[in-house]
C-alpha positions in Angstrom: -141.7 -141.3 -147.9 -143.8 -138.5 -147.8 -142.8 -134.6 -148.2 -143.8 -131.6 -146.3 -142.9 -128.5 -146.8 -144.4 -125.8 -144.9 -144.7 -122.5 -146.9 -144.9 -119.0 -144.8 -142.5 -116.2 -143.4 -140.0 -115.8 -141.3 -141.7 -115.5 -138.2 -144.2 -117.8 -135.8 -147.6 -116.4 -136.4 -150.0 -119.0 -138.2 -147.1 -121.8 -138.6 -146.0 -121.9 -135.3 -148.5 -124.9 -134.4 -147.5 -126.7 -137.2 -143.7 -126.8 -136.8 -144.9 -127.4 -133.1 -146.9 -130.5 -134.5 -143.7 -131.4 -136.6 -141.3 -131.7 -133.9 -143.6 -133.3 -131.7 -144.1 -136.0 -134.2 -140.4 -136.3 -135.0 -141.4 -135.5 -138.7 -139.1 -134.3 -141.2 -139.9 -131.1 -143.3 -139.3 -128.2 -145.2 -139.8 -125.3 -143.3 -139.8 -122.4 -146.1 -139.7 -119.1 -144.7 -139.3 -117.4 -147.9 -142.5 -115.3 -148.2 -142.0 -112.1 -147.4 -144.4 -108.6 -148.4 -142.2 -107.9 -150.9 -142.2 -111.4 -153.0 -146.1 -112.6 -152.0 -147.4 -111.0 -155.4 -145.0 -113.3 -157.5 -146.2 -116.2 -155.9 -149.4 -115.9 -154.9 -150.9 -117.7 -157.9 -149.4 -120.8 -156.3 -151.3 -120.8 -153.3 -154.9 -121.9 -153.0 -156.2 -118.9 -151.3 -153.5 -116.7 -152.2 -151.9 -116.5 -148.6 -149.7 -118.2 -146.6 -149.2 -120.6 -144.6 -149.2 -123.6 -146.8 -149.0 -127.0 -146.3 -147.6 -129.0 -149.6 -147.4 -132.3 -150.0 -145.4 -134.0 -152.2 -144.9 -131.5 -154.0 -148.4 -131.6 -155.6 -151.2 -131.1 -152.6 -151.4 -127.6 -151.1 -153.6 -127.5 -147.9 -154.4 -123.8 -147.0 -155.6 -122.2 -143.9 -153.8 -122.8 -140.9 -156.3 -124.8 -138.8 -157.1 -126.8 -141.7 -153.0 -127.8 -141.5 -153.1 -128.2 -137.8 -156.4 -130.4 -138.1 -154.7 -132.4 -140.5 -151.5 -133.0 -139.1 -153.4 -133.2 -135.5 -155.0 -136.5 -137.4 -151.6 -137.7 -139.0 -149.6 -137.7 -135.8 -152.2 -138.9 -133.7 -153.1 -135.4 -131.7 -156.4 -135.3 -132.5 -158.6 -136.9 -129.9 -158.6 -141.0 -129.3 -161.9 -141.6 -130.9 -164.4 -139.7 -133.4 -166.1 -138.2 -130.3 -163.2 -136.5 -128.6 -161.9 -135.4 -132.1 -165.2 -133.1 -132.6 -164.4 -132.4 -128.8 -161.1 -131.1 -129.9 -161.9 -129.7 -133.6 -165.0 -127.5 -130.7 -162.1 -126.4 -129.2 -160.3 -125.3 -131.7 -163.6 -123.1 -132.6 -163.8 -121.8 -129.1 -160.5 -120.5 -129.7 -161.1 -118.9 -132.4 -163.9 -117.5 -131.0 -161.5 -116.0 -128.5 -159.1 -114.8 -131.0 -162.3 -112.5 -132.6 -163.3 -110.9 -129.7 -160.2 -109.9 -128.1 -157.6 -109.1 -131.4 -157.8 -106.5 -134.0 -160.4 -103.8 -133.6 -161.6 -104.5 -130.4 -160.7 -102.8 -126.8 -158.9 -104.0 -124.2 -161.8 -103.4 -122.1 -164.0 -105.3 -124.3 -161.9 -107.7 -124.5 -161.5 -108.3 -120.8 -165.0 -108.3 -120.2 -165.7 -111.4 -123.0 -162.7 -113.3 -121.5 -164.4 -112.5 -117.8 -167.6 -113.4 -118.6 -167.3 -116.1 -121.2 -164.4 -117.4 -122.4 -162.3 -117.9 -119.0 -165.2 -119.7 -117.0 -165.4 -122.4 -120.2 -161.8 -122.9 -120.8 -161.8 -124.2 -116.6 -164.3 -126.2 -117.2 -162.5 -128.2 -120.3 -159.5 -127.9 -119.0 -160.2 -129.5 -115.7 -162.8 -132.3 -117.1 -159.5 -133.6 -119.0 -157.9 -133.8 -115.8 -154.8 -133.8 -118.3 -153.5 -130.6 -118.3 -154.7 -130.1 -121.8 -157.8 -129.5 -123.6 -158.6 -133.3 -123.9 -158.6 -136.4 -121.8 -156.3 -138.5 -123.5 -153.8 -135.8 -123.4 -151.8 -133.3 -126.2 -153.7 -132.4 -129.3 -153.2 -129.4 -132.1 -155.1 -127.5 -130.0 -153.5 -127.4 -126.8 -150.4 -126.3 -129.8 -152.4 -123.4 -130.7 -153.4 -122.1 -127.7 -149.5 -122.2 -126.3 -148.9 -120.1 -129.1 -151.6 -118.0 -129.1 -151.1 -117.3 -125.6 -147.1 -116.7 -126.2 -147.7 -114.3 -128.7 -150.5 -112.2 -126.7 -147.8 -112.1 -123.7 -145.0 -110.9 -125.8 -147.6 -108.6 -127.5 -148.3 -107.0 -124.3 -152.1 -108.4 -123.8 -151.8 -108.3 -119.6 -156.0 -109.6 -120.2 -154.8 -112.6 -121.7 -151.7 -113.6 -119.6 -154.2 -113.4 -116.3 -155.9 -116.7 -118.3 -155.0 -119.3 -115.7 -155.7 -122.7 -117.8 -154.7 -121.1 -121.0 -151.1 -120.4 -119.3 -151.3 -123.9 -117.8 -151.5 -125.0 -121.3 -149.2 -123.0 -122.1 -146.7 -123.8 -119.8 -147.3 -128.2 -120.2 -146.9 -127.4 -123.8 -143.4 -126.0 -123.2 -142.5 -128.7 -120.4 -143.1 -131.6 -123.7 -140.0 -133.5 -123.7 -140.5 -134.1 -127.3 -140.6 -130.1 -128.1 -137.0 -129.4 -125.8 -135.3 -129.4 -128.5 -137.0 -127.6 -130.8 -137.8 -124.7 -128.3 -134.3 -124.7 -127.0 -133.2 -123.9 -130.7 -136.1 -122.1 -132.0 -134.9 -118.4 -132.8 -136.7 -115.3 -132.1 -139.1 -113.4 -134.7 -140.9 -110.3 -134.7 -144.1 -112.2 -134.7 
């Protein structure tokens, strides 16, 4: 049987999709929350890109950077699309997010960041969201991304982010997400982190 064991900190952040994708897919692993700030330097010769999160298989493989995890375990546990076609759908998606995440995190003001959601990012994420006809970003149903974006959205709530809690489909998302019957459990039991 194969071993997972997902390397970060004790917190949600950039693992939070893949212990999502875990407990969806009734997968056992290892879900190391050891790194911390103060321990990082020791071990950071261990990891590919010398950051965290980690996905290590067996042992032996180390995947790094958290959408390549989610991408892979997306594949693995069949939440990736139902065909080649609606998997570079869903790998687009993934992008646009990411494109969201830049323009509305870090350096960039509230205002600014209201007015790319307004005039870009919202209008698009309608548009996929009600094509699927799903609920979710795709048409044959849950995939990593719709993971992503519950957490993404989750942590720009509790954050304070008002501009991205008005996102209509990316709290329907959200909330389907949450309403998984194969995720009550975890969520139910899931503690609460600074991040």
């Amino acid at each position: 049987m194969v071993q997972y064991r997902l390397l970060y900190g004790d917190g949600r952040g950039l693992a939070e999709p893949a212990r999502m994708l875990f407990n969806y897919a009734k997968v056992e692993f290892e879900d190391d929350r050891s790194t911390t700030l103060a321990n990082i330097d020791q071990i950071r010769h261990e990891l590919p890109f010398g950051q965290v999160p980690v996905l290590i298989i067996d042992n032996n493989v180390r995947i790094a950077q958290s959408k390549a995890i989610f991408r892979f375990l997306g594949r693995k546990f069949g939440l990736a699309g139902k065909d080649e076609v609606e998997e570079a759908l869903v790998d687009s998606y993934g992008d646009f997010l990411a494109d969201l995440i830049t323009n509305t995190t870090n350096e960039v003001s509230a205002e600014d960041a209201q007015s790319y959601i307004e005039n870009k990012w919202e209008n698009y994420l309608d548009k996929i969201v009600e094509a699927s006809g799903t609920g979710f970003v795709a048409k044959s149903g849950v995939t990593w991304v719709d993971f992503l974006m519950a957490n993404f959205y989750e942590n720009s709530v509790k954050s304070g982010k008002d501009y991205i809690a008005n996102i209509k489909n990316l709290k329907v998302i959200h909330d389907n997400v949450n309403n998984l019957p194969q995720l009550k459990e975890y969520f139910s039991n899931r503690k609460e982190t600074q991040y």
